[in-house]
N, C-alpha and C positions, 0 to 999 in steps of 0.2 A: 484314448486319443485317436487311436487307428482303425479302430472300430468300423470294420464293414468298408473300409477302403480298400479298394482292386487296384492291380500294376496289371499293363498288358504288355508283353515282350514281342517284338516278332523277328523271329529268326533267335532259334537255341541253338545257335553253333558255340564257338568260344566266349566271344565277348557275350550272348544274350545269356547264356546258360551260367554264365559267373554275374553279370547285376543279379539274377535271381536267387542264384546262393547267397551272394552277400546279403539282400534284404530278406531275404528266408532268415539267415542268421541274424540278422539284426532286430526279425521281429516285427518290421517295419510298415506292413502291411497285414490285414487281414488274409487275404488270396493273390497269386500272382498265377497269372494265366500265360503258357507260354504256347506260341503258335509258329508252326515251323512246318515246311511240306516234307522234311521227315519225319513222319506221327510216330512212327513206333522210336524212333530216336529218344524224341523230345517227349514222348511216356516214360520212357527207362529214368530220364535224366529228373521227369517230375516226381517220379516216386521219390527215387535217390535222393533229391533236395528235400523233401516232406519227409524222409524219418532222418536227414540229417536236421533238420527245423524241433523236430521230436527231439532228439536227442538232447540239445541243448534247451528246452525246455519254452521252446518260439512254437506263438500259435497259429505263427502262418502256414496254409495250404497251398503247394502246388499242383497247379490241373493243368492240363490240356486245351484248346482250343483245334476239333478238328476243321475247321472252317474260319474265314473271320465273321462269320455271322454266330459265332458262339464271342468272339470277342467283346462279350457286351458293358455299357454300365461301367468303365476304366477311368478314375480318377488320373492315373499317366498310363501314355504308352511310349514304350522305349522302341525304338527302330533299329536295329540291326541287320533287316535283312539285305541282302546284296551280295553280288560278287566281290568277292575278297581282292585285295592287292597282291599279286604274288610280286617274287622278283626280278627289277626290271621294267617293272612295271609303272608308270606315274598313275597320281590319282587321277591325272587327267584322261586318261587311256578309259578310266573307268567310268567314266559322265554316262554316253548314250544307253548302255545294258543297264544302270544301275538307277536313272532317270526313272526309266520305265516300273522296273519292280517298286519302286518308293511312289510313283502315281497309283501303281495300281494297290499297296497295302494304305497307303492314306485315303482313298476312296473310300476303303472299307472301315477304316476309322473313322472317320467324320461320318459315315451311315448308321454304326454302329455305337459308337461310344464318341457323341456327341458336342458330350461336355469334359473331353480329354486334355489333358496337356500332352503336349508330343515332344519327345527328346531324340532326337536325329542324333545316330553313330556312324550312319552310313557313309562312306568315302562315294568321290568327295564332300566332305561335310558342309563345307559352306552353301554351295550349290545343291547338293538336297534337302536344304533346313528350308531354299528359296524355293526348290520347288513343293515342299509338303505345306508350306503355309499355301501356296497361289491354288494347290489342290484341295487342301481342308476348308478355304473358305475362313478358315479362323482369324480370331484378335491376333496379331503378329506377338503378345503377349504371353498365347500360349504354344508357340510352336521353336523350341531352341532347337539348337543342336550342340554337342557336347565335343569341346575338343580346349578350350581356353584351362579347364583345368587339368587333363592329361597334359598340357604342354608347359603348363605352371610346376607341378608336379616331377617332369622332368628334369627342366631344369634345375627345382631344388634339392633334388638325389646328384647330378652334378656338380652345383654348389658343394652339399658336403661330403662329395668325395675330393673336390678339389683342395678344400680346406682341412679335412677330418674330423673335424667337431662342426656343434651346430644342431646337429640331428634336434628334428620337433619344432622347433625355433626358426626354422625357414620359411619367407614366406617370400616367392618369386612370384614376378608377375609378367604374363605371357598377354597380348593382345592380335586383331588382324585374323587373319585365316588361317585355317590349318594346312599347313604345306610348308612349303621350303622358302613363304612369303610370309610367314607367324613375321609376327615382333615382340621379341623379346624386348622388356621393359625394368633393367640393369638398376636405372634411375630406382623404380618403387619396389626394388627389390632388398630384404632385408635380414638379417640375423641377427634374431633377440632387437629387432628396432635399430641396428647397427647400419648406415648403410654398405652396400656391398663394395662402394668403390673406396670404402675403410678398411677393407680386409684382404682385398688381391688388385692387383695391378690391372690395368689396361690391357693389358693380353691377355692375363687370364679368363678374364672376362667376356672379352673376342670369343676365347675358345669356347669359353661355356655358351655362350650366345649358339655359336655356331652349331655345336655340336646338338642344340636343342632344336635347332631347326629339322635336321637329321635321326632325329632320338629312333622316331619311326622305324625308318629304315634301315640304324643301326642295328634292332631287335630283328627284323626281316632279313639282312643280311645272317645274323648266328641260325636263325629257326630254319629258314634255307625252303621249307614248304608252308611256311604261315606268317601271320604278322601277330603283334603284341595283344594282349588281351586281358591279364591282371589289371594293371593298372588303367586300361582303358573302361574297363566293367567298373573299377573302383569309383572312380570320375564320374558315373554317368551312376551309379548309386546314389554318392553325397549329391547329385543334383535330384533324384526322386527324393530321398531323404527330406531336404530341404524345403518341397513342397510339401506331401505327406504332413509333415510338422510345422509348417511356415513360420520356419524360421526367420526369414529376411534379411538372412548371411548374404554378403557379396560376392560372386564368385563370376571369373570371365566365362562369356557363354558366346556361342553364335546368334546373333539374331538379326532381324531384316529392321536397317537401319531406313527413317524418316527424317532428317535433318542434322541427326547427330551428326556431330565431327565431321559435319559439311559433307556428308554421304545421301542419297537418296537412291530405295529402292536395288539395294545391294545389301546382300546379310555377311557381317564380319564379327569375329571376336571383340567384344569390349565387355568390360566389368557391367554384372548386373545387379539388382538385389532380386532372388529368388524367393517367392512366398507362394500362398495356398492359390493364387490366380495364375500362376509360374513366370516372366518375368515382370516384374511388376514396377520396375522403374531402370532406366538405363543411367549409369554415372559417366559423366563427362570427366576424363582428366587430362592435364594441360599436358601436352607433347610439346615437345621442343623442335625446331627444323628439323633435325636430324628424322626425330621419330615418326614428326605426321609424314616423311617424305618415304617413311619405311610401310607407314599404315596406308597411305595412297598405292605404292606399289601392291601392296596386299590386295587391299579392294579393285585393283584396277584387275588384278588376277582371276576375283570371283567373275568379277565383272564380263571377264573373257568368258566363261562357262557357259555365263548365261546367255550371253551373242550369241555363243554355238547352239546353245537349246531354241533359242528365239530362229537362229536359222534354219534351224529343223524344224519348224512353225509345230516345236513340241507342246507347245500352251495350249494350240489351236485346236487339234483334234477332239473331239466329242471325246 
């Protein structure tokens, strides 16, 4: 089924260098090319992945890209590179430095591997999924960005710490942008089908809300000189997976909204279904006041990023 399918990475730091273990281990590709402007890094780390892929008897090959003109021919390409959040730091600190590196590796994408799906990791992620779609030229189809299901995922390791049972049988649901404007979605949230506001009170559920908003920063707060990276790799795996194998599992993705949920020309978390064209239909579901006035606030947030890009006449420049 995988046959002769490429993944292209760029930037093998934490988060790119762990997607690529994981689909090394999984198999999941034929070649995954990782490109990083530390070469001899991101050579140590392709061997390393390639006889860990051996080991377990996966026939995927790790290589190198010294250039992004070797990046070629990529069924996805994952985005990682950028300046990191340290602490203290907002995502929003990070727009103008990280704007630019994300124009300048989607150029060479869309030159290169053409007919790509692009998965944006990069903070901020809302605002760089909007600017690599305006740079790629692409169907707003194929350009997500990943953060709807790390922030699903958090919340349900919450969930069953707060509860203690559950584990596997959780399934939270996180909408909205990634930042400290997510909206958690308590309502379509569930254990074993159960709903959540049948198993803990109103506060507890506050807290878990809350604390998922924070999840981020809670990890960056312990790590003291980095941010989280398992689970953020894991997330942005099950979304090449997904395509790879077009599935047409639903999962919340960023993507550049056209009318949905009364948004235009702003990219937010909402439920997508992911398949071999990458997102291939957007699901509308019913918010209550409460929630669209949480999902507005969200959107109005990306919304701000991109005023600032637009005031930088960042679009403009050749």
């Amino acid at each position: 089924m995988n046959q002769g399918k490429r993944v292209g990475i760029v930037g093998a730091g934490n988060v790119g260098a762990t997607v690529a273990y994981s689909l090394a281990m999984l198999g999941s590709c034929h070649e995954i090319i990782l490109r990083d402007n530390k070469i001899e890094v991101a050579k140590g780390k392709a061997l390393d992945m390639s006889q860990a892929a051996a080991a377990v008897r996966s026939h995927t090959v790790v290589s190198v890209a010294e250039s992004m003109e070797e990046l070629t021919d990529c069924d996805v390409v994952v985005v990682t590179a950028g300046s990191p959040r340290l602490p203290g730091m907002s995502r929003d600190d990070l727009l103008m430095i990280n704007a630019n590196i994300t124009k300048e590796v989607v150029s060479g994408i869309a030159k290169y591997s053409p007919n790509a799906i692009i998965i944006m990791v990069s903070n901020p992620l809302d605002a760089m999924t909007y600017v690599a779609l305006k740079e790629s030229g692409f169907d707003r189809s194929r350009v997500l960005g990943m953060a709807g299901i790390l922030d699903s995922s958090r919340m349900a390791a919450f969930i069953q710490e707060k509860l203690g049972y559950g584990g596997g049988q959780i399934r939270a649901s996180v909408m909205g942008g990634h930042g400290d404007d997510m909206v958690p979605l308590p309502r379509y949230s569930t254990v074993a089908g159960v709903p959540l506001s049948d198993l803990l009170s109103e506060d507890e559920i506050d807290e878990i809300v809350d604390r998922t908003r924070h999840g981020g920063a809670e990890i960056v707060g312990y790590l003291k000189t980095g941010s989280a990276y398992y689970a953020p790799a894991k997330s942005t795996a099950i979304m090449v997976e997904a395509i790879l194998k077009d599935t047409k599992q639903i999962h919340p993705c960023a993507v550049y909204l056209e009318g949905e949920y009364g948004y235009d020309d702003v990219v937010s978390g909402v439920p997508v279904m992911i398949g071999a064209n990458g997102a291939e239909k957007i699901i509308e579901v019913t918010l209550n006041d409460k929630e669209k006035e949480m999902f507005a606030r969200s959107c109005n947030s990306v919304q701000t990023l991109i005023d600032t890009l637009n005031e930088n006449k960042f679009f403009e420049e050749a």
